[in-house]
Structures are given as structure tokens and as C-alpha cells.
SEMARRO-185179 format. One line per field, with one value per residue (C-alpha): x, y, z; residue number from 0; residue in one letter. Coordinates in steps of 0.5 Angstrom, whole numbers, plus 500, padded with zeros to 3 digits. Example, Ala and Ser with C-alpha at 12.3 -4.5 7.8 and 13.67 -1.06 7.14 Angstrom:
<recs>
u <- [525/527]
v <- [491/498]
w <- [516/514]
n <- [0/1]
res <- [A/S]
</recs>
This chain:
<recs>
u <- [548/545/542/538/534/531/530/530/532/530/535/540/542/544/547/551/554/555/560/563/564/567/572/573/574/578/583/582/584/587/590/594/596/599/602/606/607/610/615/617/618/620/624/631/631/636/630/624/625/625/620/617/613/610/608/605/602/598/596/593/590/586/584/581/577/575/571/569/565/563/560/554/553/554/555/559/561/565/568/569/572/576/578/578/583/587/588/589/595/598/597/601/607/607/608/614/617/616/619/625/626/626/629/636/633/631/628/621/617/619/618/611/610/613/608/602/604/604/597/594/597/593/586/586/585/578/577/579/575/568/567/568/563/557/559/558/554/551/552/548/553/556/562/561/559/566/570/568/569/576/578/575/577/584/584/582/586/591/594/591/593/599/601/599/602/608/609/607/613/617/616/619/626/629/631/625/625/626/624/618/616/618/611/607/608/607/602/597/599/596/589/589/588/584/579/577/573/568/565/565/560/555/554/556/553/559/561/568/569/565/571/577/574/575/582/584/580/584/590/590/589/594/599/596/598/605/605/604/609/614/613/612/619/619/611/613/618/614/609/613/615/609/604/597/593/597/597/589/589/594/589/583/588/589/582/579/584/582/575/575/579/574/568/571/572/564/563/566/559/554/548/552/556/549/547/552/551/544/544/546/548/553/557/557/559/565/567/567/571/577/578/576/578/583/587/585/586/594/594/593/597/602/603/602/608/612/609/606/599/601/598/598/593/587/583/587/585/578/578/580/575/570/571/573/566/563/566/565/558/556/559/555/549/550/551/545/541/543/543/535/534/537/533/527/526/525/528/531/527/530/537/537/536/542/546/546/547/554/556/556/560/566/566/566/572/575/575/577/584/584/584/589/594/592/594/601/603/601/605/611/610/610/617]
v <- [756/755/750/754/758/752/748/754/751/754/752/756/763/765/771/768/763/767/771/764/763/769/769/762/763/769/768/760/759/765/766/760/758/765/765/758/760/766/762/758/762/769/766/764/757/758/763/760/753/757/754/760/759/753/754/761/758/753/759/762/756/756/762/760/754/759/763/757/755/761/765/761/760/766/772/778/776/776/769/770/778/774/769/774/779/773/772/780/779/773/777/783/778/774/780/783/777/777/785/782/775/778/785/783/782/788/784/786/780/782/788/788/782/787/792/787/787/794/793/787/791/797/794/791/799/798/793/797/803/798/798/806/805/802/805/811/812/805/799/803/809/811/811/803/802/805/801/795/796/800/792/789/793/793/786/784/789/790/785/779/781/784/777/773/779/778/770/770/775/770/764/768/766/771/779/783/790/794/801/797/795/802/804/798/799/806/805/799/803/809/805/801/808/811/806/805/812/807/804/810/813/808/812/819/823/827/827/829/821/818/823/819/813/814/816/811/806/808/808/801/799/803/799/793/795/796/789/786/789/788/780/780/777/772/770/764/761/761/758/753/749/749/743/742/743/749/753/752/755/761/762/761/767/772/773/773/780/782/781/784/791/790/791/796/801/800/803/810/810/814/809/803/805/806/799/795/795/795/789/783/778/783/784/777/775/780/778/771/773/776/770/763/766/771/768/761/762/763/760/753/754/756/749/745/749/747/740/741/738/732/733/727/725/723/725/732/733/731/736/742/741/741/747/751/749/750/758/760/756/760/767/766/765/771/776/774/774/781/783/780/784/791/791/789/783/779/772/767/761/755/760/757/751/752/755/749/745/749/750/743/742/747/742/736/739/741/733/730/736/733/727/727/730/725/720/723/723/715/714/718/715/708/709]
w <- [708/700/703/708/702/700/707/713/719/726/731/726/726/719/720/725/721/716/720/721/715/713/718/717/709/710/716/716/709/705/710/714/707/705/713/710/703/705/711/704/700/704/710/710/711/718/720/717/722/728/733/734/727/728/735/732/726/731/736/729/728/735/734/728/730/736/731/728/734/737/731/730/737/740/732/735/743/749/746/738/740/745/739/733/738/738/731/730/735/732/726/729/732/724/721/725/724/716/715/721/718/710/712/708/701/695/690/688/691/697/696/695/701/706/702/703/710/712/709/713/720/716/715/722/725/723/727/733/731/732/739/740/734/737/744/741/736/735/730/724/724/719/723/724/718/715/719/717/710/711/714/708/703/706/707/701/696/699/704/700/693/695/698/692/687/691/691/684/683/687/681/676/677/672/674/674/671/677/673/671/677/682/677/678/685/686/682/685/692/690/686/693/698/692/691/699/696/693/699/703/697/700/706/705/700/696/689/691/693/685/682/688/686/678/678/683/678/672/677/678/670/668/674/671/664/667/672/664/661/667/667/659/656/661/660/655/658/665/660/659/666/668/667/664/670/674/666/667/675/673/667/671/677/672/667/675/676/669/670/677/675/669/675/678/671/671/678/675/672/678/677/678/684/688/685/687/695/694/690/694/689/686/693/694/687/688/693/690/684/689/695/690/682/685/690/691/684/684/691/687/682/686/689/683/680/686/686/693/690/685/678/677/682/678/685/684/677/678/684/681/674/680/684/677/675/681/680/674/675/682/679/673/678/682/677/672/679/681/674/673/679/677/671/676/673/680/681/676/675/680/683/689/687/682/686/691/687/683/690/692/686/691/697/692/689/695/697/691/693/700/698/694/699/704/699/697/705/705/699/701/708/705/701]
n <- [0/1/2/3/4/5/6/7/8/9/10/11/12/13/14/15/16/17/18/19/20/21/22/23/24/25/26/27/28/29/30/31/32/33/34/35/36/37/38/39/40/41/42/43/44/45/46/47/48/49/50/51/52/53/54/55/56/57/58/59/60/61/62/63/64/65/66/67/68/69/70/71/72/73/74/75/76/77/78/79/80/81/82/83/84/85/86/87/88/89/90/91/92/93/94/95/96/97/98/99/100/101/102/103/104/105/106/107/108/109/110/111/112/113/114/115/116/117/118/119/120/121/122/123/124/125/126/127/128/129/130/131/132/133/134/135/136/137/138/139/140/141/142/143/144/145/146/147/148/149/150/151/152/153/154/155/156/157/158/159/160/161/162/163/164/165/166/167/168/169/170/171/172/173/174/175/176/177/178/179/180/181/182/183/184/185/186/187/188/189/190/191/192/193/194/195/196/197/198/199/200/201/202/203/204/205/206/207/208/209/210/211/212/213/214/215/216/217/218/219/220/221/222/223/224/225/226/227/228/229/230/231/232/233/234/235/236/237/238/239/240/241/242/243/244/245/246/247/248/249/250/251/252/253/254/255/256/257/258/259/260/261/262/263/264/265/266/267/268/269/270/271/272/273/274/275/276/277/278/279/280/281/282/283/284/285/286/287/288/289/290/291/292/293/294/295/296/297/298/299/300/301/302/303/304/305/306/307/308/309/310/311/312/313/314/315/316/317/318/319/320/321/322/323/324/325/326/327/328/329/330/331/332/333/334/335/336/337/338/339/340/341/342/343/344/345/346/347/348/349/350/351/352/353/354/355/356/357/358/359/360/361/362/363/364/365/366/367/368/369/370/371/372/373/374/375/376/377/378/379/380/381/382]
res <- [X/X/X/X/X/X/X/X/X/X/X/X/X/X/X/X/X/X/X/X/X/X/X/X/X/X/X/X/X/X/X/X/X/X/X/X/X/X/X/X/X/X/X/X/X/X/X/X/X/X/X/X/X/X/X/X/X/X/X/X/X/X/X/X/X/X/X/X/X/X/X/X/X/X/X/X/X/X/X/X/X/X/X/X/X/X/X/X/X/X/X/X/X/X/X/X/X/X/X/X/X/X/X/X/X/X/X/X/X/X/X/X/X/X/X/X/X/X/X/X/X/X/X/X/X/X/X/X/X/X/X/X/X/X/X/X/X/X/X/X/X/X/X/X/X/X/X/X/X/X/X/X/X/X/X/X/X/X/X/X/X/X/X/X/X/X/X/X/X/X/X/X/X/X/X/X/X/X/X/X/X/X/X/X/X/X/X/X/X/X/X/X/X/X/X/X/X/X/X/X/X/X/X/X/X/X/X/X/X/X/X/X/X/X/X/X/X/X/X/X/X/X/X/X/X/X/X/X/X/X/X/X/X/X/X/X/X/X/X/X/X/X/X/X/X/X/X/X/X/X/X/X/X/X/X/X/X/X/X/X/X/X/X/X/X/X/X/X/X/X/X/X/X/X/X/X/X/X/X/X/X/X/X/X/X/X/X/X/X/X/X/X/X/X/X/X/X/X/X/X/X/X/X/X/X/X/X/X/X/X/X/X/X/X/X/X/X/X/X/X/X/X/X/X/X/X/X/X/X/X/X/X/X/X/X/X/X/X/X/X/X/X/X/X/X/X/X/X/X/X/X/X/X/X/X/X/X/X/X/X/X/X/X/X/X/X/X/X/X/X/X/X/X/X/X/X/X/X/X/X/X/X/X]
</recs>
């Protein structure tokens, strides 16, 4: 897709393939690796090697490669709507197992997993609402363009993050504060509702929504401050059990969350709240900063502290630097990009061919960290 800025290829439907890629990313990686670490950590081990996980994960994964092919032949049709309608309901029938399986349990991680859930099912509402969208009022609409965004902005704040929060949670090994995390709970709820005010500003014109989206910002720094001072007296000695490179990926995580609720205050703002739909660059880099730096971000820390990606591979420690430095290299870009452009300034000198190249840096890494796991298989095979 970075290539395409600088060599435009015709047989090729960019805005296709970019569905493709962002169901992909989102459905494919987020959240087949959320559907495995939530059966690891959630699920009792009497339950969790019930066949039917496998045989719906593998059924999740065909709807996924599905998509894969279909996008960028065909964009939105009859075939990637079947399979994107597949996923959904394997969607459905995961979560039905997940708040059955873990019903039994009261701990604030699972509290806040069931939490996710509920939102995941939540956010899929919008999906539903698209056909009666365009076979009414068209795909320009208000009406369909609000339905994307409640998907979206329900997926990402509220299924994704809540799901990371939770396995995240489930590493703390000590009782957690329960009076604090009833706060933090109820507050991150309520900002998670509050903030959708935001994306539907960009297509209605009322006020009332600028005032929703500021307390539902302020709401959710004050849930953060609580989510703080709720894991504070075990900061050190989780510090303390993990490795170099897991301490780097849980710090790359966590300046990722400070730095998107830090975004989000700057859309109290009224100009910055008109600019930042506009200004592509910006969407794109938040975007970014959510699935790579947040939840990638705690998702690779996550099995480096379980020791489900060897620390000790030198391909994995490669890998790692380079999707980081692919990251942060891409974000800088982005946001530079867009900032030239909102003080009218035009395009920086060389972005796309920067960004490219910082982009294959993502790809490379992502190798090494294959790698790296096919050779702890042929290891573990071998002994």
C-alpha cells in the first residue's frame, strides 16, 4: 500500500486492498490472537480444551483468509459480506462461550474481559445497520457514515482495549484493589460511551456533542489515574519478574495509552476536532497508535512474559527493535505529515518514500518474530 504512493499499479484497486488490509489487521491479527489469549488465560483448562474452540477458531480463521481474497478483487460484495458475516457469527458464538466458560469467576480481569465482550457484540450493531443505510438513504448518508464509525469506535475503545486491559490485569498475580477498580471500571464504561460524541460531531453540526465528547475525555484520564493508582503497590515487583525486552514492549504499551488519552484532551479543542477527520494523516497515525503501539504493544509483552516468544532468540530481539523503530519511525511521519498540512505547509520533502521505507522496517521485524517462533518449534520438536 506504501509502495503504491510511489509506483501506482493499475491492475490494482487501492481502496480495496485497503479494506482488505484493515479487516485483516483487525480481525485476522488482533483479534485471533485476543481469541487465543483469552482461552489461555480465561478459560478453565477443563473447558478451554473443548473441541469446539479449536474447530471455531479454525472457522474464524477461514472467514478471515476469506476476506483476505475477496476485498481486493471484488471491495464490498457478495462474497467478502458472506465472509465478513461469517466472522460476525463466529464472533457471536466465541463470546457466548467466553461469558458462559468464565461465568464462575469475580476477579476484576474478568470482570473487565466480559466487559470487552458485551462491547465487541455492541459494536457489531453498526454493521448491521449498513444495508438498511445504503438501501435508503445511500453510502453518503450521515446515517451510514455513523454506523461505520460506531463499529469502529466500539471495536477499538471498547472490545480491544478492554480485552487487553483485562489480560493485562490477569499477569498481576496479586489481589487487586476491588473499591479501585469498581472506579476505574465504571469510569472507562462511561468515557468509552461518552467519547463515540466525537466521531459523530464530524457529520452533525451541534455543540451539545463538543461538550459530551470533553467530559467523556476527562472521564476516561480520571479512570486512568484510578487504573494507576489501582496497580501502583505491585508496579515494582511486576518490574521485577520480567525480562529486558518484555520491560521495553510493556513501556512501548503503556507511553502508547498515555500518549492516545493525551490525543483525545486535544480534541476538546473545537478546531482540532474539525481537523482531525479532515487531515488523513492524523486518522491513519491514531489508528496506528491504538492496534501497533497499544495492543500489539501489550500483546507482544504478554507472551514474552509467559515465555511464549523466546527472549533469548537473537532473531526475536532483532525483530522486535525493528517493528519498534518501524512504529515509532511511521507515527513520527504521520503526524509531522498532517501537522505540515494543518499549518498549510503541503508535503514534507521525501514522506512517502520515508515512510516506505520505515514501513518495511514493520514487515522486516514481523519476520525476524516468525522466525524466531518456527525455530522454538523445530527446537522443541527436536528435544
Amino acid at each position: 500500500m506504501r509502495l503504491m504512493y510511489l509506483f501506482p499499479i493499475d491492475f490494482i484497486n487501492y481502496h480495496f486492498l485497503l479494506h482488505a488490509h484493515s479487516h485483516v489487521a483487525m480481525l485476522g491479527w488482533l483479534y485471533l490472537m485476543l481469541y487465543v489469549l483469552i482461552v489461555h488465560f480465561f478459560i478453565p483448562a477443563a473447558k478451554s480444551h473443548k473441541p469446539i474452540y479449536n474447530r471455531l477458531f479454525w472457522i474464524t480463521d477461514f472467514s478471515v483468509i476469506g476476506m483476505m481474497i475477496s476485498f481486493p478483487i471484488q471491495g464490498y460484495a457478495l462474497f467478502s459480506i458472506i465472509f465478513s458475516t461469517m466472522h460476525i457469527l463466529s464472533s457471536y458464538f466465541f463470546c457466548g462461550l467466553v461469558l458462559k466458560d468464565s461465568s464462575k469467576e469475580r476477579s476484576p480481569a474478568t470482570q473487565l474481559l466480559k466487559t470487552a465482550v458485551i462491547f465487541m457484540i455492541v459494536s457489531t450493531f453498526g454493521v448491521w445497520f449498513l444495508g438498511p443505510a445504503v438501501s435508503t438513504l445511500g453510502k453518503q448518508s450521515i446515517f451510514y457514515q455513523i454506523a461505520i464509525q460506531f463499529f469502529l469506535h466500539f471495536q477499538f475503545n471498547g472490545w480491544f482495549l478492554c480485552a487487553v486491559l483485562a489480560l493485562f490485569l490477569r499477569q498481576f498475580q496479586i489481589k487487586i484493589d476491588e473499591t479501585k477498580f469498581k472506579i476505574f471500571h465504571f469510569l472507562l464504561i462511561a468515557s468509552i460511551v461518552l467519547t463515540f460524541a466525537f466521531p459523530v460531531r464530524w457529520f452533525v453540526e451541534n455543540t451539545v456533542l463538543n461538550y459530551i465528547n470533553a467530559v467523556g475525555v476527562v472521564v476516561q484520564v480520571a479512570a486512568f489515574i484510578y487504573f494507576y493508582k489501582m496497580l501502583q503497590p505491585q508496579i515494582f515487583n511486576f518490574k521485577s519478574n520480567l525480562d529486558t525486552t518484555a520491560k521495553m514492549v510493556y513501556g512501548l504499551a503503556l507511553f502508547s495509552l498515555g500518549l492516545k488519552v493525551g490525543i483525545q484532551m486535544l480534541t476538546i479543542i473545537p478546531n482540532i476536532t474539525e481537523v482531525s477527520h479532515q487531515i488523513r494523516n492524523f486518522v491513519v497515525g491514531f489508528i496506528h497508535l491504538t492496534t501497533l503501539g497499544i495492543i500489539t504493544g501489550f500483546l507482544f509483552a504478554i507472551l514474552l512474559q509467559n515465555k511464549m516468544l523466546s527472549a533469548a532468540s537473537s532473531a526475536l530481539q532483532t525483530g522486535i527493535k525493528c517493528f519498534i523503530g518501524g512504529y515509532i519511525a511511521t507515527e513520527v511521519l504521520l503526524f509531522l505529515q498532517g501537522g505540515l498540512f494543518y499549518f498549510g505547509k503541503g508535503n514534507m520533502s521525501g514522506y512517502y518514500q520515508s515512510i516506505f521505507i520505515c514501513s518495511l522496517l514493520l514487515v522486516f521485524g514481523l519476520i525476524l518474530i516468525i522466525k524466531s517462533l518456527i525455530n522454538k518449534k523445530q527446537e522443541s520438536i527436536h528435544s
